[in-house]
Legacy VTK file of the C-alpha trace (Angstrom):
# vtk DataFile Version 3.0
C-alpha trace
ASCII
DATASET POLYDATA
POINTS 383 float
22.046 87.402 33.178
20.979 91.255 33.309
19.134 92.583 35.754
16.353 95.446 34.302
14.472 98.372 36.423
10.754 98.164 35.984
9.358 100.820 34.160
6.875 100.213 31.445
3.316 98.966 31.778
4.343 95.543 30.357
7.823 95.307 32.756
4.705 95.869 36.125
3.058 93.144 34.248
6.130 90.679 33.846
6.906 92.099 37.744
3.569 90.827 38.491
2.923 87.672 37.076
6.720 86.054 37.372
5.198 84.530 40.716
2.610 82.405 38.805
5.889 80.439 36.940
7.637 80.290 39.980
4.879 78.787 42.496
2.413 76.585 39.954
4.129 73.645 41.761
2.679 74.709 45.445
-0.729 74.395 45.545
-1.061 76.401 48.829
0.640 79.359 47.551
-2.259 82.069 46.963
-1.428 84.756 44.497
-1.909 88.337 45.967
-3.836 91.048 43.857
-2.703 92.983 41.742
-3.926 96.409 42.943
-2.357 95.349 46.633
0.881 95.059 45.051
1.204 97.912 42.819
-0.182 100.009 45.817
2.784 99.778 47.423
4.866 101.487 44.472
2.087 104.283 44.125
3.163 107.415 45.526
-0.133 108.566 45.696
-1.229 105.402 47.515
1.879 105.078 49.721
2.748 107.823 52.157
6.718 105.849 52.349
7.403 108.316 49.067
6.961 111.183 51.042
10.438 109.665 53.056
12.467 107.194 50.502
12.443 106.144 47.267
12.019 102.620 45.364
12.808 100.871 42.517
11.474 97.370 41.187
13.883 94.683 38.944
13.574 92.057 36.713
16.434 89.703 36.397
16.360 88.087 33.036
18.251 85.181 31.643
20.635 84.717 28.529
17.658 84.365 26.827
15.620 86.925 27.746
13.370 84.917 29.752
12.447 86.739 33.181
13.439 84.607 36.180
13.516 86.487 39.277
12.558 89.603 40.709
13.084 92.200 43.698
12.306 95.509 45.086
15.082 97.941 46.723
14.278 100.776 48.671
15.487 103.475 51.342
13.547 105.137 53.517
14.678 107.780 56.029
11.664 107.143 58.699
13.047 102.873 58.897
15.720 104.476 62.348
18.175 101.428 62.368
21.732 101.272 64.444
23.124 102.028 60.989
21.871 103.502 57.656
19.806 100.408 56.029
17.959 99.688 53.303
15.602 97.413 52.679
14.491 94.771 50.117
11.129 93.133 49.027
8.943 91.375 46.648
12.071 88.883 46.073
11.368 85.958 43.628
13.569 83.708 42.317
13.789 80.349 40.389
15.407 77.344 42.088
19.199 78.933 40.903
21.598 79.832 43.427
23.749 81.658 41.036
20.683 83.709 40.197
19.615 84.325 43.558
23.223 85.535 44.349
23.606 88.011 41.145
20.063 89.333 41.782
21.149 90.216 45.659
24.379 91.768 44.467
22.618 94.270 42.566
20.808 95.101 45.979
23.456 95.730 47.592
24.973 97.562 44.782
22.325 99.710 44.722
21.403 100.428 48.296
25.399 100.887 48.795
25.199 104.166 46.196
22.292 105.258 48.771
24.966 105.584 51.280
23.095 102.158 53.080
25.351 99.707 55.354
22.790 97.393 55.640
19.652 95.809 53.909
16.855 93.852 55.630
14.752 91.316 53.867
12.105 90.818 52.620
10.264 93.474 53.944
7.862 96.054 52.738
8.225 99.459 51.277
6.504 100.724 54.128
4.292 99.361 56.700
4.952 95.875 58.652
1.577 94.456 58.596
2.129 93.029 55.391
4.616 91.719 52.862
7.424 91.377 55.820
9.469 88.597 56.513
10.559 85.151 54.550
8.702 82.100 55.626
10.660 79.479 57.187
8.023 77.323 58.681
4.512 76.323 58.487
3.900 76.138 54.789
0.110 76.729 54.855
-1.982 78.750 52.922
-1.248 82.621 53.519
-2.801 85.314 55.248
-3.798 88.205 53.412
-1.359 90.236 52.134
1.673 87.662 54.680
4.284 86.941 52.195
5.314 82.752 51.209
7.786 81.447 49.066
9.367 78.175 48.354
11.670 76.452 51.236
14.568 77.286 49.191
14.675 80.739 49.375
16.035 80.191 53.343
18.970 78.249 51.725
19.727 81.541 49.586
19.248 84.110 52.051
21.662 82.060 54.678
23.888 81.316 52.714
24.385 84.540 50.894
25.205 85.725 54.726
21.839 86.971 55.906
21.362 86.593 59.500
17.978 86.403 61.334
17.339 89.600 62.751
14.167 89.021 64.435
11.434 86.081 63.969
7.750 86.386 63.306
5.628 84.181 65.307
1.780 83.376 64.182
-0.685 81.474 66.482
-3.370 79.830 65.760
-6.294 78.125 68.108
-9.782 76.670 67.683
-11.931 79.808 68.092
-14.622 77.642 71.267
-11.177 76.968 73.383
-11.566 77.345 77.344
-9.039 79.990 78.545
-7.511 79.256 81.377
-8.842 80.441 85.084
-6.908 83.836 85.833
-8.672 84.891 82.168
-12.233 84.852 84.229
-10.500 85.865 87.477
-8.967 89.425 85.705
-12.361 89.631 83.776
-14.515 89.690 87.028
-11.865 91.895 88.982
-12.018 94.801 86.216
-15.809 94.075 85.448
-16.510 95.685 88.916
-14.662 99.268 87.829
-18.580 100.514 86.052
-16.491 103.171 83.993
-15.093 100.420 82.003
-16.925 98.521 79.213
-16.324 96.734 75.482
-18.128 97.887 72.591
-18.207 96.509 68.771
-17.446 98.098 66.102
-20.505 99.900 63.941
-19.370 100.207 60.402
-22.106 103.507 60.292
-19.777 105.326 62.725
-16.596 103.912 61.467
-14.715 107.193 61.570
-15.219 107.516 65.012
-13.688 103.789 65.525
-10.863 104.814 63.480
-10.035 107.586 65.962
-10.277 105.609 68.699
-7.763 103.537 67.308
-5.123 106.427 66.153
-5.642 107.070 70.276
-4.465 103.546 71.488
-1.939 103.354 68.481
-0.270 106.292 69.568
-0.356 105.471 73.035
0.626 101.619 72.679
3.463 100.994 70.119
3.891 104.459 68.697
7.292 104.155 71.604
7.846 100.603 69.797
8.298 102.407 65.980
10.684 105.072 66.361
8.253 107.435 67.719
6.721 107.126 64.841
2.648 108.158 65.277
-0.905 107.363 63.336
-2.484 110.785 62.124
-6.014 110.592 62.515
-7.088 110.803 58.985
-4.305 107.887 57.986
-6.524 106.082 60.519
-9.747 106.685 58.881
-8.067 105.771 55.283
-7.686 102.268 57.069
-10.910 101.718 58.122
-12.363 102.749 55.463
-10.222 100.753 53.395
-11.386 97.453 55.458
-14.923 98.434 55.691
-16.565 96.558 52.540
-14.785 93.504 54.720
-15.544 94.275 58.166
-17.088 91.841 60.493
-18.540 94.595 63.142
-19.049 90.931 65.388
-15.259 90.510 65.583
-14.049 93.927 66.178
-13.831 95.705 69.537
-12.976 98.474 72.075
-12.643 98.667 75.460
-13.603 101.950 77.416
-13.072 103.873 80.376
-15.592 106.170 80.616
-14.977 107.667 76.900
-11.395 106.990 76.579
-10.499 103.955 74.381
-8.105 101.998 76.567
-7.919 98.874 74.417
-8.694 97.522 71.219
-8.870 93.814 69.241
-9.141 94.257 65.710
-9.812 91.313 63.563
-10.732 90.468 59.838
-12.344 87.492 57.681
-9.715 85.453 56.020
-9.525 87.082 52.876
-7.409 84.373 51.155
-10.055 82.391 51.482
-12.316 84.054 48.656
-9.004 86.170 46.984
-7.744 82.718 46.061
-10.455 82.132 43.511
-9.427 85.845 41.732
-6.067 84.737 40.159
-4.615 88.086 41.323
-7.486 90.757 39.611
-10.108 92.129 41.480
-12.044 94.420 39.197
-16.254 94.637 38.664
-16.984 90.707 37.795
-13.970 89.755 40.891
-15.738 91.951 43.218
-18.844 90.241 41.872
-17.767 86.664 42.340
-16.247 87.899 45.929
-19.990 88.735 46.876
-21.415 85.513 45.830
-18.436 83.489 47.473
-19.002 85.276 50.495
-23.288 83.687 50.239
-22.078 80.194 49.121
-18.636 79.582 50.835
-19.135 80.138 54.895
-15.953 81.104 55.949
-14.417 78.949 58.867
-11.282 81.576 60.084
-10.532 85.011 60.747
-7.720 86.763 61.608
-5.845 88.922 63.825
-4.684 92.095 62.839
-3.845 94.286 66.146
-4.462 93.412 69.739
-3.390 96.567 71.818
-3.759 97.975 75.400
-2.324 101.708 76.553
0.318 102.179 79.036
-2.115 102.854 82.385
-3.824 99.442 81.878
-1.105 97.307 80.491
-0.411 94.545 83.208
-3.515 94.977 85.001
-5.376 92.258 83.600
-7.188 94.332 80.243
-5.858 92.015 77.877
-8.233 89.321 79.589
-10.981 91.384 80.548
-10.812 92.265 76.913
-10.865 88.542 75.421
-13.004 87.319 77.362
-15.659 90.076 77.299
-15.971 90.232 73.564
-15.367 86.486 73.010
-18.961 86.174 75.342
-20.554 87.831 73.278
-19.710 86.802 69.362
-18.662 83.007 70.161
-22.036 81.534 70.824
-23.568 83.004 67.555
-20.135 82.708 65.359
-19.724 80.743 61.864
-15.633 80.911 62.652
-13.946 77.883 63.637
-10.428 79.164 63.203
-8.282 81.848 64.743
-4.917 82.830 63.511
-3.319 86.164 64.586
-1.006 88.569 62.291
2.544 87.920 63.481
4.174 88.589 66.644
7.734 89.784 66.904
10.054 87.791 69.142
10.879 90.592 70.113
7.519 91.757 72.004
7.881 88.912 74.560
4.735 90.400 76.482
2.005 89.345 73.367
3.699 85.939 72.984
3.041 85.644 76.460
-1.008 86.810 76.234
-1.307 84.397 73.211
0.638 81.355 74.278
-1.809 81.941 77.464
-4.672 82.228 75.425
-3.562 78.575 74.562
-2.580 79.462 71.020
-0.187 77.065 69.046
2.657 79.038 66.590
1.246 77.895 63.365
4.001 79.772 60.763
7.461 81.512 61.492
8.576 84.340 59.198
12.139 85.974 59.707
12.965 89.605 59.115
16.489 89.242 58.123
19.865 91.384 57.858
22.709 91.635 55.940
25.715 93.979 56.822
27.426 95.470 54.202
30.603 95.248 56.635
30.936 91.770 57.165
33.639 92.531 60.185
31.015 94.373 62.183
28.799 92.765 64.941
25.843 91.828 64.322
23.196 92.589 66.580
19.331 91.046 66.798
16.363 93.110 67.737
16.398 94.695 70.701
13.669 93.021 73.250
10.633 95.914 74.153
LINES 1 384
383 0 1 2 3 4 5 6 7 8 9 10 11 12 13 14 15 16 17 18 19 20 21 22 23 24 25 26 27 28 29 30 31 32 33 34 35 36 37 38 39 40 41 42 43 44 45 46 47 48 49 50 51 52 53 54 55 56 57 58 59 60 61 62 63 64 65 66 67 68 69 70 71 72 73 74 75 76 77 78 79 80 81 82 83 84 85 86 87 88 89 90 91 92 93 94 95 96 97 98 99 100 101 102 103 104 105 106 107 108 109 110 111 112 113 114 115 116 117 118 119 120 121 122 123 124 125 126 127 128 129 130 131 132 133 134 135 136 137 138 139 140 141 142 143 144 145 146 147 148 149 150 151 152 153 154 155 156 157 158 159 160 161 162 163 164 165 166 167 168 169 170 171 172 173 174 175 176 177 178 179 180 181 182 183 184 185 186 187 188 189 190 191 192 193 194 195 196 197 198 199 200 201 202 203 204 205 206 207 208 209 210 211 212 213 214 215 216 217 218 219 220 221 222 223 224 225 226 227 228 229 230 231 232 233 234 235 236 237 238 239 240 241 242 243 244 245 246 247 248 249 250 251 252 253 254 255 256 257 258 259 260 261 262 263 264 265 266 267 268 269 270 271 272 273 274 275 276 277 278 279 280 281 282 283 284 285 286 287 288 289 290 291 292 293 294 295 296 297 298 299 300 301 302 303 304 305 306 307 308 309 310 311 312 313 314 315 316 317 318 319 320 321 322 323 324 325 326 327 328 329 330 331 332 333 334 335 336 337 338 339 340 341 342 343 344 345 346 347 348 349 350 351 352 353 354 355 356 357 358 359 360 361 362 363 364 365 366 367 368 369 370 371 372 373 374 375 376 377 378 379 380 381 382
């Protein structure tokens, strides 16, 4: 077996369709586009450049047929106990031995970038997608949410990877009852006349994105590092989600004119990108249109759900849920709600959604390996 660094137009391509051999035996497996992908190796596209560096392999057999995989990387903003790199985009045929060699070079490599640790699979940048290795709930994906075959756990584990943190998804029927103290919080805040919701209006969308770099900063900026949201990365977002954006399913809470909260959801992508066998150029974007007329779309999807410091614990989260859910449930197509992931870590949003009577549909795992196998290993720190 060799292992060879992407570099050429036709290594991205063998990079990018090795998936399609690996998965055409699990039907619920959709494959992500192309141009999400490579944007994550564009250091134009991908402010993580401006802090690390990357590389992409191919592991090939002894006869030159590509069989697995993986993406190494460093990055000096990713503030760990120790120095540690991280690994993504891992694919692999059903092969131990080749699962093995192909994490041996990672470690190889990330150990000549003075790493003592590497954490996988995770993304070459942002957590809100391509993070973590599926290890239940074998549905269809969320946008951009990584899957892979069972089998990969067995590899991971056994190569001595130890479960950092887990990712939690729930799901719930989108007409559920919430539960009492919901409507109870709701009326008690509901009598403060400062404080209302409001959707989001795609024709001011920069202003929305603001808002949001304001509660971001305030909310989990402490969770990442001190790591912040610049105003105009904000408004690159937005506008990035804007040809998709439901304004019914996106909102902000108020004080006055300070954004104090904010629940920001999205169609299921999946459920048209699954039709685009991983392209999405002019006749893609065409066929998404006329998917989106002929196939009503039953879920969406959570993407952040977050409250600043002065109201956290007072009840916002509800007045919050049940304010906007008043006003788009009645008139809604959706059926289905699933949100993005939720550390186990962040034991105050498993509490809002396990109250919000939400089920865990999928667990993901962020794991670690230490490069010193006599050191003790330590999970994610609770927040």
């Amino acid at each position: 077996m060799t292992v060879k660094e992407v570099n050429s137009k036709q290594d991205i391509r063998i990079f990018l369709d090795l998936p399609t051999k690996i998965y055409k035996e699990f039907p619920n497996w959709v494959q992500p586009l192309d141009k999400d992908i490579e944007a994550v190796f564009d250091p134009e596209k991908n402010k993580a450049f401006r802090n690390g560096k990357c590389k992409r392999w191919i592991l090939f057999n002894d006869k030159n047929e590509p069989i697995g995989r993986v993406a190494t990387f460093v990055n000096k903003k990713y503030e760990q106990e120790q120095p540690t790199g991280g690994i993504g985009f891992f694919e692999i045929i059903n092969d131990k031995e080749a699962a093995f060699y192909l994490l041996d070079h990672c470690k190889e490599w990330l150990q000549n970038e003075g790493m003592e640790a590497m954490d996988g699979p995770i993304n070459f940048g942002e957590r809100d997608r391509w993070w973590g290795l599926l290890i239940e709930g074998y549905h269809p994906p969320l946008y951009c949410m990584n899957y892979n075959p069972p089998y990969y756990v067995d590899f991971f584990e056994e190569y001595g990877f130890q479960v950092y943190f887990n990712q939690l998804c729930f799901g719930m029927e989108v007409d559920i009852n919430f539960q009492e103290k919901f409507f109870i919080r709701h009326k008690e805040i509901s009598k403060n006349t400062d404080v209302y919701v409001d959707n989001i209006k795609k024709k001011n969308i920069t202003k929305y994105a603001k808002d949001f770099a304001y509660i971001y900063n305030n909310a989990w900026a402490q969770h990442g590092a001190g790591k912040t949201m610049e105003e105009h990365v904000a408004i690159k977002i937005f506008n990035s989600m804007k040809p998709v954006l439901d304004e019914n399913i996106n909102w902000f809470v108020y004080e006055k004119d300070e954004p104090v909260a904010c629940w920001i959801n999205l169609p299921d992508l999946n459920h048209y990108f699954k039709y685009m066998n991983g392209k999405f150029g002019l006749l893609q974007k065409l066929k998404f249109i006329w998917l989106k007329w002929t196939k009503p779309n039953p879920k969406f999807n959570g993407i952040v759900f977050g409250v600043i410091p002065r109201w956290q614990g007072k009840g916002m989260d509800c007045y919050l849920i049940v304010e906007s859910s008043s006003k788009f449930v009645p008139t809604t197509s959706y059926k289905e709600y699933e949100m993005q992931w939720i550390g186990d870590f962040n034991p105050k949003m498993m509490g809002i959604a396990k109250n919000l009577g939400a089920d865990v549909t999928r667990k993901l795992a962020t794991y670690r390996y230490l490069f010193d196998r006599e050191k003790e290993f330590k999970r994610h720190p609770i927040i």
